[in-house]
C-alpha positions in Angstrom: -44.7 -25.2 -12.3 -44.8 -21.3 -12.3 -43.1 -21.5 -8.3 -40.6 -23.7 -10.0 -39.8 -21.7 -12.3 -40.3 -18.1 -9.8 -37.7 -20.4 -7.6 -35.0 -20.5 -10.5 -35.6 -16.9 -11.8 -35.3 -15.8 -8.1 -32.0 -17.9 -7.8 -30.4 -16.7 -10.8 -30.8 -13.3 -9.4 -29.2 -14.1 -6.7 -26.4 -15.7 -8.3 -26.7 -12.5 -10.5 -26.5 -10.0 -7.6 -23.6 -11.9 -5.8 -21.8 -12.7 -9.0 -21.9 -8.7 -9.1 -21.0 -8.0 -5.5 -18.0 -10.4 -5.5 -16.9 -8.1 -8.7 -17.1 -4.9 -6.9 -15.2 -6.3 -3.9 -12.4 -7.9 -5.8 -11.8 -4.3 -7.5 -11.7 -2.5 -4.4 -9.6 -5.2 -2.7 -7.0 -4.7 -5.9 -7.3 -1.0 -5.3 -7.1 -0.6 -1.9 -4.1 -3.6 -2.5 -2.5 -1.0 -5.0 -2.8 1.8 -3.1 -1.4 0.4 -0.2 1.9 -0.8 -2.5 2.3 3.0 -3.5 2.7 4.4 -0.3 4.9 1.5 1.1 7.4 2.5 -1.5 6.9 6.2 -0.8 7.5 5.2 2.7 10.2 3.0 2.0 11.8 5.8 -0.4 11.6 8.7 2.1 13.4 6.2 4.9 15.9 5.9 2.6 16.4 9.3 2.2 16.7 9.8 5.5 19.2 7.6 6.1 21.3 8.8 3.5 21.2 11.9 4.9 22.0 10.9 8.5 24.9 9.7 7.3 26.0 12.5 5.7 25.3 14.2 8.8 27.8 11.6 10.9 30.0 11.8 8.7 29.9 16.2 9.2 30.0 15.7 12.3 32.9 13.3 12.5 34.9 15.8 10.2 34.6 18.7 12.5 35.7 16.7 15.5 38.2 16.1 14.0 39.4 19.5 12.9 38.6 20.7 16.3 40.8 18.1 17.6 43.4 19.0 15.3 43.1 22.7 16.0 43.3 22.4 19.7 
């Protein structure tokens, strides 16, 4: 009866143990998930910044051609 009962104790520390581990992974998976969603909108935010600045570069650059043009 006491290896029966060694058996159990032994299983419910493993339970215990993965129970914990399974804790522990889940919060770094919703960190590292969180994390990742940060700098995708960083990312996302600085391309749109650059776009918006690209076209205010074309649209520069199509003014002066066409003052040049107009000038000539």
């Amino acid at each position: 009866m006491a290896s029966n009962a060694d058996s159990s104790a032994s299983q419910t520390g493993a339970d215990d143990v993965r129970g914990e581990l399974t804790a522990q992974l889940e919060d770094l998976l919703n960190t590292l998930s969180n994390k990742f969603a940060g700098v995708s909108s960083e990312i996302f935010a600085k391309m749109d910044e650059m776009s918006r600045r690209l076209d205010n570069l074309e649209t520069q650059l199509a003014t002066t051609q066409e003052r040049s043009k107009g000038s000539s």
